[in-house]
N, C-alpha and C positions, 0 to 999 in steps of 0.2 A: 479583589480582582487581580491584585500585581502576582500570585503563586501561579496563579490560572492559565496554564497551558492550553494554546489557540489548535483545535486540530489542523486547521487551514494553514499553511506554513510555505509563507513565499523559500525559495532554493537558495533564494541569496542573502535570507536573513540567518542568526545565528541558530542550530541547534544544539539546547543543551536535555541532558536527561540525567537524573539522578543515576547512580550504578546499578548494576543488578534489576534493572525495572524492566518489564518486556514493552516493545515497541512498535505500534501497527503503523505500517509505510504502503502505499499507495503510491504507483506510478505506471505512466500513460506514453504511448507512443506517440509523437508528435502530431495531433489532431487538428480539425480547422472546427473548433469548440463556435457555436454559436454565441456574439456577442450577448446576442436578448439573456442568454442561461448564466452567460457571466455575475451581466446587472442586475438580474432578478437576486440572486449567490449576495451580490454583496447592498444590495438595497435590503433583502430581510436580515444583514448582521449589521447593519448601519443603526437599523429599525428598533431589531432586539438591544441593542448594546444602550439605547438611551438609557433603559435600566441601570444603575450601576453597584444597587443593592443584590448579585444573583450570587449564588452557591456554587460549587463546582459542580454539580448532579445538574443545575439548572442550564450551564454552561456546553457540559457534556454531551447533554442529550439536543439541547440544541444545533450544537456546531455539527453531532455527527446525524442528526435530521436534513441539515444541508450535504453536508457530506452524501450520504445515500441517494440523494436528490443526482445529485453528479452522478455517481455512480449508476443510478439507473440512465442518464445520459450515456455513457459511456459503453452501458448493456446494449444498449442499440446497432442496430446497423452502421456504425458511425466510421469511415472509413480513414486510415488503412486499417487493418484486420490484418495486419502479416503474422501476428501470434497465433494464429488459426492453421499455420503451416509447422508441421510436428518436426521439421528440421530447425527452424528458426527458437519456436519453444525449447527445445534441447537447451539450444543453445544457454537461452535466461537461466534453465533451472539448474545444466550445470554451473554455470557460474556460482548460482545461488550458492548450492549444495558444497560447493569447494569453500568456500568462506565458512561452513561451521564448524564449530570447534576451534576456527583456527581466531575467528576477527570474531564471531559472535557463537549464539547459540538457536538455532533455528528452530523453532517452533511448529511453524505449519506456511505454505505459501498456494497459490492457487495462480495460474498464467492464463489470463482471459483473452480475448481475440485481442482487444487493443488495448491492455492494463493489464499489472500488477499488483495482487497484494500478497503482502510479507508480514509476520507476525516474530519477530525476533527480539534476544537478548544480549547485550555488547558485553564483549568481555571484560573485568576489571581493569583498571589503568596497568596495573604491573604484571597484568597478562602480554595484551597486545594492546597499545595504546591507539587503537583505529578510532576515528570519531565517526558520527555517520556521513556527516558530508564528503569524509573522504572515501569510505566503502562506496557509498552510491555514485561518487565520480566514479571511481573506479570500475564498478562494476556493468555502470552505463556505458563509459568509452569500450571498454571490451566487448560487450555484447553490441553495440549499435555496429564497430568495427566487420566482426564478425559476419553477424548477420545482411548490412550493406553488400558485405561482399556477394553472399549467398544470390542477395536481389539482384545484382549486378547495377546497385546505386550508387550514388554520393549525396551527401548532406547529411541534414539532421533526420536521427530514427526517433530519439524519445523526445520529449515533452521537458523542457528544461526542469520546471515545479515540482515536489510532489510534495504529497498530505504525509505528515508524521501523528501521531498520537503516541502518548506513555499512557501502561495500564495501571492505576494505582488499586486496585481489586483484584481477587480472583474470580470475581463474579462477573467484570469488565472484561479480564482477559480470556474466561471460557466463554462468553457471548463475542465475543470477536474471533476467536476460533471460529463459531458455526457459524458466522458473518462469513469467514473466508471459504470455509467447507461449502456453504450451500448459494455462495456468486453465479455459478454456473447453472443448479436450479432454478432461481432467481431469477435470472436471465432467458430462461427456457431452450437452453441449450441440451439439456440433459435432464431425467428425472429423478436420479440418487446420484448426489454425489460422489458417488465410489466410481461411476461411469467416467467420471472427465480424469483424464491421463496424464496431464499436467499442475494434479493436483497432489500434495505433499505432506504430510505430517508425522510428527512425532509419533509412535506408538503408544509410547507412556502417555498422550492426552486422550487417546481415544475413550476410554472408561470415565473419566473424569467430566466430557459432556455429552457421558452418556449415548454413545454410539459404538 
């Protein structure tokens, strides 16, 4: 259990990732998340974890079974929804898209009404030495700035947490692809993914999960 990587990843603990691994990130606009969905979340990984003989497949599939659970939360009407405004989204995916090549390598991302997923790869240490906790400060205070202003708000825009995963497969990391590709179907926003406008990816993966 001590290699075994927790998809669930409080903001304020450490993140490490081996180099060269791609990295599914997950993050949320400052919501009012129902207590009950918290404690249900952490009563079934209290539950499961009695176990302490499990695999990382056993692990994996579990944590991201909870994970999807959220995220269909999240698919919801769950308010704010300010990602739903094609100025504010601009905003995330430029951000996003300015960072590659330079801090990472971006793979594919998708901008939901009120979440984000990102599928990326960090550059080498003696590329750009960014780690993720500082890109995602980074790229939170910029766009939450940004955006605020657009609202004509103040305070908090994102969700301080978010969910990190490494893919140690390529079988992990094309089925997280069309995890991210089809959020919007999913959600019943759209019925082909090529519809939703705030959606992103590499060229070079498209053949590879077969789309």
């Amino acid at each position: 259990m001590k290699d075994i990587y927790k998809l669930f990843h409080r903001g304020n603990l450490p993140h490490i990732f081996p180099e060269d691994t791609p990295i599914f990130i997950t993050y949320n606009l400052k919501l009012n998340s129902p207590e009950k969905l918290k404690q249900l979340l952490s009563n079934k990984k209290k539950e499961y974890y009695t176990n302490k003989k499990l695999s990382y497949d056993q692990v994996y599939k579990f944590e991201f079974q909870l994970f999807d659970l959220y995220d269909q939360h999240l698919s919801k009407n769950i308010s704010p929804r300010w990602l739903m405004q094609a100025d504010l989204a601009e905003i995330v995916q430029i951000s996003l898209i300015f960072g590659n090549e330079k801090f990472y390598d971006l793979h594919c991302f998708c901008i939901m009404p009120n979440h984000v997923h990102v599928l990326l790869t960090l550059k080498k240490k003696d590329v750009n030495p960014h780690s993720l906790p500082y890109i995602m400060q980074n790229h939170k205070r910029f766009t939450a700035r940004k955006c605020n202003q657009l609202l004509d708000r103040t305070g908090q825009f994102w969700h301080r947490e978010y969910f990190d995963h490494y893919c140690r497969t390529e079988e992990e990391f094309n089925s997280i692809v069309w995890y991210i590709l089809n959020n919007p179907v999913k959600a019943k926003l759209i019925k082909n993914w090529q519809e939703w406008k705030f959606t992103w990816i590499d060229e070079s993966l498209l053949r590879n999960i077969g789309v």
